[in-house]
PATIDO-891977 format. One record per atom (N, C-alpha, C): chain; z, x, y; residue in one letter; residue number from 1. Coordinates in steps of 0.05 Angstrom, whole numbers, plus 32768, in hexadecimal, padded with zeros to 4 digits. Layout:
<atoms>
<atom "A",<Z,X,Y>,"a",NUM>
...
</atoms>
This chain:
<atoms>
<atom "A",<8000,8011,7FE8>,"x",1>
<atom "A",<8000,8000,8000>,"x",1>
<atom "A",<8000,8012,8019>,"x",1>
<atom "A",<7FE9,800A,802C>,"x",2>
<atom "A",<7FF1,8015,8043>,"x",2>
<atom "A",<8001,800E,8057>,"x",2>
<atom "A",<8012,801E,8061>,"x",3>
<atom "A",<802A,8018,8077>,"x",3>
<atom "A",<8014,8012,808D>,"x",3>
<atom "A",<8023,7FFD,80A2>,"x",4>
<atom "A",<8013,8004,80B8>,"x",4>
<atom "A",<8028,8002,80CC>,"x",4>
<atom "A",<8023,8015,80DF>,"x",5>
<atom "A",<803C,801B,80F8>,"x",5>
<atom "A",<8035,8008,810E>,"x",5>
<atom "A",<804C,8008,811C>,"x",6>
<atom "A",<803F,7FEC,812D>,"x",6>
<atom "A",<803F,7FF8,8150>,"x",6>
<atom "A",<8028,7FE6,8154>,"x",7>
<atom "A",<8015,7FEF,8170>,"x",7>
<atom "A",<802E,7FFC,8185>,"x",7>
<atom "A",<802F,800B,8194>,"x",8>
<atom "A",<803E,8010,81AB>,"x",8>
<atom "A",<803E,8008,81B7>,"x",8>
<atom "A",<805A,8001,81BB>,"x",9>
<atom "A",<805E,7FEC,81DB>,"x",9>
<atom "A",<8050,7FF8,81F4>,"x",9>
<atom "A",<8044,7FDE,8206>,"x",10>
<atom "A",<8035,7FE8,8218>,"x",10>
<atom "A",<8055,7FE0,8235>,"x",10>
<atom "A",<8061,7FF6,8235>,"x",11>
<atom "A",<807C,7FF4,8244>,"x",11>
<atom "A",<8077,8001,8266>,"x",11>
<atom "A",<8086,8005,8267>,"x",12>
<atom "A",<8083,800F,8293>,"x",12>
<atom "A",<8080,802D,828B>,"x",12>
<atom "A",<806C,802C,82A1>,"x",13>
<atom "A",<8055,8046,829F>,"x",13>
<atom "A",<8072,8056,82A6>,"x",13>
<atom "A",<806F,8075,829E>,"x",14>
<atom "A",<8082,808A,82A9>,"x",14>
<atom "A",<8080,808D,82C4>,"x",14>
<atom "A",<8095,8092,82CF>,"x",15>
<atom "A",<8096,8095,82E9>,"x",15>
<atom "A",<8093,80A9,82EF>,"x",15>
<atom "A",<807D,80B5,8309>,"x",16>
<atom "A",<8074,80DC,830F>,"x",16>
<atom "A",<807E,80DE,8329>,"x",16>
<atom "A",<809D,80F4,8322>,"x",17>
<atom "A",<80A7,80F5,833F>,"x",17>
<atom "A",<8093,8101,8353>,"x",17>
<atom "A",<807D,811C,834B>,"x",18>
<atom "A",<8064,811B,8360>,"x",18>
<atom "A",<8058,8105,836A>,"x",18>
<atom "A",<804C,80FB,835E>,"x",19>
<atom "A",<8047,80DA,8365>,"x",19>
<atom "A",<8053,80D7,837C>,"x",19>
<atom "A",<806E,80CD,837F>,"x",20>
<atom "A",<8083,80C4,838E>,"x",20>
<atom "A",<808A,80D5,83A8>,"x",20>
<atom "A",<807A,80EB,839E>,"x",21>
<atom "A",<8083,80F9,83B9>,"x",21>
<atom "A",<806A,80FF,83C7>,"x",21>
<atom "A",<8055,80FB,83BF>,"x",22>
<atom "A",<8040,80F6,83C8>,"x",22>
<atom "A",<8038,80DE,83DC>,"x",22>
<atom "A",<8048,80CB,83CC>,"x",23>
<atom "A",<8040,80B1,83E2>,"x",23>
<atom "A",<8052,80B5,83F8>,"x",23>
<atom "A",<8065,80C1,83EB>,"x",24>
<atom "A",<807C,80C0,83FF>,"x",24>
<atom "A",<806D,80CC,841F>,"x",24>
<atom "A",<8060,80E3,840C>,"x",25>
<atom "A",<804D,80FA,842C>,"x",25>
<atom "A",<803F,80E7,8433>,"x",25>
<atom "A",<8032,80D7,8430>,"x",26>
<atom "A",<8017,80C7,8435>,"x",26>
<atom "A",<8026,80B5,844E>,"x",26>
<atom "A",<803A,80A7,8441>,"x",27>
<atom "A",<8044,8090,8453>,"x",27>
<atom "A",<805D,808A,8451>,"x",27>
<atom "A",<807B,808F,8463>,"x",28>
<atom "A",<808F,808C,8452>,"x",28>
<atom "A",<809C,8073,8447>,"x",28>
<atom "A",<80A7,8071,8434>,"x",29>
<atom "A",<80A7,805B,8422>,"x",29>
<atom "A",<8095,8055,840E>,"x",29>
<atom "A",<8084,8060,840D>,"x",30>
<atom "A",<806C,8064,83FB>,"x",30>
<atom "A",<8077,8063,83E2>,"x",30>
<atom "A",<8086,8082,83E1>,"x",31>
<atom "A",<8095,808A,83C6>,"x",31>
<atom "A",<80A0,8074,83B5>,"x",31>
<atom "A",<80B9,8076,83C8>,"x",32>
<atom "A",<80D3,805C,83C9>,"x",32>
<atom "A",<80C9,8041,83B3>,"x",32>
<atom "A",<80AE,8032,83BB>,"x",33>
<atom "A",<80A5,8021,83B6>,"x",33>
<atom "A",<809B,8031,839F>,"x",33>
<atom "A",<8090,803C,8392>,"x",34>
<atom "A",<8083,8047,8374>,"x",34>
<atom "A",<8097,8044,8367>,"x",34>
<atom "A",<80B2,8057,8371>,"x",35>
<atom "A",<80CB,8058,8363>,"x",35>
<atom "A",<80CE,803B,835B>,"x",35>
<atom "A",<80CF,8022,8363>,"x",36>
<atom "A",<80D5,8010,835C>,"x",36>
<atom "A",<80F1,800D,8375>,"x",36>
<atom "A",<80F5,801C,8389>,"x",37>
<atom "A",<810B,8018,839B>,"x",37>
<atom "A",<8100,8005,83B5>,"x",37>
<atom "A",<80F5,7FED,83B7>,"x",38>
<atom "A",<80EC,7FE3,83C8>,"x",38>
<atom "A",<80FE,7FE7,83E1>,"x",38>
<atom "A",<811D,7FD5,83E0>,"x",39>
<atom "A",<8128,7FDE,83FE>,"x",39>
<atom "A",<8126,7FF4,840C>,"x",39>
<atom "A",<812B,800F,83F7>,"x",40>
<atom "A",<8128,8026,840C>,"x",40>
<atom "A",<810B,802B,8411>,"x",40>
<atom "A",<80F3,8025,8400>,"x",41>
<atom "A",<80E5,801F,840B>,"x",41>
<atom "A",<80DE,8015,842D>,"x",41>
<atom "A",<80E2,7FF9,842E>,"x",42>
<atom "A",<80E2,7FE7,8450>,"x",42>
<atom "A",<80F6,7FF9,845C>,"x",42>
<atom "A",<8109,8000,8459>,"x",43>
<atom "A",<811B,8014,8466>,"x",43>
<atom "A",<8101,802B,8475>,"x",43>
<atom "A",<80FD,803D,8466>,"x",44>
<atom "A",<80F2,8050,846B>,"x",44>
<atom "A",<80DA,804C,8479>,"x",44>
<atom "A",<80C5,803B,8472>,"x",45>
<atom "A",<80AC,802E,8477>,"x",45>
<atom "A",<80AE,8020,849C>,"x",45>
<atom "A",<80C7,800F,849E>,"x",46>
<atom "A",<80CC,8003,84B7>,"x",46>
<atom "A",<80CC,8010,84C3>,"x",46>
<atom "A",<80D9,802A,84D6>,"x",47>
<atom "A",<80D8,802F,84F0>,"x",47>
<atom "A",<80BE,803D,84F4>,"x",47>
<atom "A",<80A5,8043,84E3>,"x",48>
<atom "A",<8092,8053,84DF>,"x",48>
<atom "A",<807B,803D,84EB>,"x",48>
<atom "A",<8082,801F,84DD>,"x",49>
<atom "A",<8070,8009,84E9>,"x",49>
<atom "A",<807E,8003,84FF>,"x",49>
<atom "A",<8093,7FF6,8507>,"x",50>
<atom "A",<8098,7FF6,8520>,"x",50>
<atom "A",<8095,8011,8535>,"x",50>
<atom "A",<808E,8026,8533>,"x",51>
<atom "A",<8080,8036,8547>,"x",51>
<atom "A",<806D,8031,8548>,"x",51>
<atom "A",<8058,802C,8534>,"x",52>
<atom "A",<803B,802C,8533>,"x",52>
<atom "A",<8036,8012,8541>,"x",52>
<atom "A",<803D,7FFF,8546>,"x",53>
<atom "A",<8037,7FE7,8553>,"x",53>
<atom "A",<8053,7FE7,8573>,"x",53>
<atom "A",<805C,7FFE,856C>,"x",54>
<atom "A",<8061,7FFC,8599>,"x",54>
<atom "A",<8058,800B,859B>,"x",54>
<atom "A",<8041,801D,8596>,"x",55>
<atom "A",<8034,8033,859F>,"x",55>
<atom "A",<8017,8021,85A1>,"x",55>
<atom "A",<800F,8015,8597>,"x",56>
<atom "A",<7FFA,8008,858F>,"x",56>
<atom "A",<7FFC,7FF1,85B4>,"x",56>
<atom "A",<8012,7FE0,85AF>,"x",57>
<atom "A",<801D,7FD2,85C5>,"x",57>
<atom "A",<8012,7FE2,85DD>,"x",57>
<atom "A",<8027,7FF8,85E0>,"x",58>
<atom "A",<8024,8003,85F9>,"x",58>
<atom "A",<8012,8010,8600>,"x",58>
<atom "A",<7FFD,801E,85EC>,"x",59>
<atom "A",<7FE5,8028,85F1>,"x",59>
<atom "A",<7FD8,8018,85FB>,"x",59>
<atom "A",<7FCB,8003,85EE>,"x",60>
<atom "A",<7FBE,7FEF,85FA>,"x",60>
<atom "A",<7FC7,7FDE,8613>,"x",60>
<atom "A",<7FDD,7FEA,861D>,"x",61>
<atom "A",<7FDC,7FD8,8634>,"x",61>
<atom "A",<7FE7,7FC3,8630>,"x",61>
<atom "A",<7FEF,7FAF,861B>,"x",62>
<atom "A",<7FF8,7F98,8619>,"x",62>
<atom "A",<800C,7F91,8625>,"x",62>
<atom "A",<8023,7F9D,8631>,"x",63>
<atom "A",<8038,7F94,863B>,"x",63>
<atom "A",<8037,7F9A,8656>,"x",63>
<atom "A",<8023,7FAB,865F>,"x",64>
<atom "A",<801E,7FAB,8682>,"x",64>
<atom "A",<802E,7FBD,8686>,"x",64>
<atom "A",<8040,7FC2,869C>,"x",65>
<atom "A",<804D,7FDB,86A2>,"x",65>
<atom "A",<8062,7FED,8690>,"x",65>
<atom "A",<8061,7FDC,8677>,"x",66>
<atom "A",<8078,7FE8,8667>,"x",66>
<atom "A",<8074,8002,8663>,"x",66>
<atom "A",<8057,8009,865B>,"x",67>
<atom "A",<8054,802C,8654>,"x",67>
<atom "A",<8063,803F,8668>,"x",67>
<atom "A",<8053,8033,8680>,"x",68>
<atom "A",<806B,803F,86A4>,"x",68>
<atom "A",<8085,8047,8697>,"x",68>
<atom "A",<8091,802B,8696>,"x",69>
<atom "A",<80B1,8030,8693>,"x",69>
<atom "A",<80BB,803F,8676>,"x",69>
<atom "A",<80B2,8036,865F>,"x",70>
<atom "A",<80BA,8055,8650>,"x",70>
<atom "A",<80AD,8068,8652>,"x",70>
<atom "A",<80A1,8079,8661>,"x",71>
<atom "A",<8095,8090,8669>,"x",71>
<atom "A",<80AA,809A,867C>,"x",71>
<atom "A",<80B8,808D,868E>,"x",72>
<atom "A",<80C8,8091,86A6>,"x",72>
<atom "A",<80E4,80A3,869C>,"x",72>
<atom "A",<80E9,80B5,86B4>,"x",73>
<atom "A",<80FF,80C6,86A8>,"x",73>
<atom "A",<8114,80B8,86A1>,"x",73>
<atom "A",<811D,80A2,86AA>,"x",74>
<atom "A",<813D,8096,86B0>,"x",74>
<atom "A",<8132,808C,8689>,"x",74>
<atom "A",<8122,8083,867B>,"x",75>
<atom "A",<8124,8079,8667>,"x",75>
<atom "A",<812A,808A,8653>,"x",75>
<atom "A",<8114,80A5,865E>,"x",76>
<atom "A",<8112,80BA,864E>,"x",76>
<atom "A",<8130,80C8,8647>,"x",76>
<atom "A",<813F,80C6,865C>,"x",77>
<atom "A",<8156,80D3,865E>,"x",77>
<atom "A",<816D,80C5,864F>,"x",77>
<atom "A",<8165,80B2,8651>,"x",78>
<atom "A",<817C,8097,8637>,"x",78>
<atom "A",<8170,809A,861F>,"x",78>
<atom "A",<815A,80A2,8618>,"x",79>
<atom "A",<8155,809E,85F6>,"x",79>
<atom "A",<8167,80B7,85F3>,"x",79>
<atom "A",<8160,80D5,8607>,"x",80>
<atom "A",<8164,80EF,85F6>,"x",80>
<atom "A",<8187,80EB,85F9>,"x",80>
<atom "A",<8195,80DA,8608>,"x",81>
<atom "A",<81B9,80D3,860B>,"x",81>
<atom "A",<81C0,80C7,85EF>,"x",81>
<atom "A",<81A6,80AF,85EB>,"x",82>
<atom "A",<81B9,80A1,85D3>,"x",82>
<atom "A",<81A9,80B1,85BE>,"x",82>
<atom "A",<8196,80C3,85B3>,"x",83>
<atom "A",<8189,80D2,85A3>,"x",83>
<atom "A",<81AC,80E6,859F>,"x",83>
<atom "A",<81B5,80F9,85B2>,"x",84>
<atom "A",<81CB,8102,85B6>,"x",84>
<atom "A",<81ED,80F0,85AE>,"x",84>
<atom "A",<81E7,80D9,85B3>,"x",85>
<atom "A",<81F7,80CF,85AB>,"x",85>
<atom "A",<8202,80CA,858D>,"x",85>
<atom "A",<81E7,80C5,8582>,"x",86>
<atom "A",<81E3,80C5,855F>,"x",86>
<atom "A",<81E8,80DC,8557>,"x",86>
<atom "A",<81DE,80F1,855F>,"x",87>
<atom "A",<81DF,8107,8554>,"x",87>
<atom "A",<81FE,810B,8554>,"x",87>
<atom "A",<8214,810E,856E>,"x",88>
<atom "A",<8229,810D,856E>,"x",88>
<atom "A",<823F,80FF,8553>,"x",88>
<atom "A",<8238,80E6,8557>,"x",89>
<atom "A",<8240,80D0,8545>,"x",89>
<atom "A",<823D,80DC,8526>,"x",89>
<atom "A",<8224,80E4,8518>,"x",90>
<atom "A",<8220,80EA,8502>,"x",90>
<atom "A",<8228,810B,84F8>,"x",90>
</atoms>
């Protein structure tokens, strides 16, 4: 009698930490999301799209003088206070 062995489970592909760090370079959260880690994913991914769309905003002009006013020293000088502030804090 012939034995017959039974088919291999078709189970979750192996996970390639290159892979993961690859997407990671590409876009961050990229990785995250392969891993199967979605929150840190949107974590990581969010402040990358929210720049890309106020830069997008303010390039284009959409908000009218706003580019002015964050360009202006008095603004400039409060990001690099509370930029300093975090840094303090952590």
């Amino acid at each position: 009698m012939i034995e017959v062995s039974p088919a291999p489970s078709a189970g979750p592909r192996p996970y390639r930490p290159w892979l993961a760090a690859l997407l990671s370079f590409v876009f961050p959260g990229f990785g995250q999301a392969y891993a199967g880690k979605h929150g840190a994913a949107l974590i990581l991914a969010l402040p990358v799209l929210m720049l890309g769309v106020a830069a997008t905003v303010i390039l284009t002009g959409a908000l009218g003088g706003m580019r002015n006013n964050m360009l202006a020293n008095d603004f400039l000088i409060g990001v690099l206070a509370v930029n300093g502030a975090l840094l303090a804090w952590r």
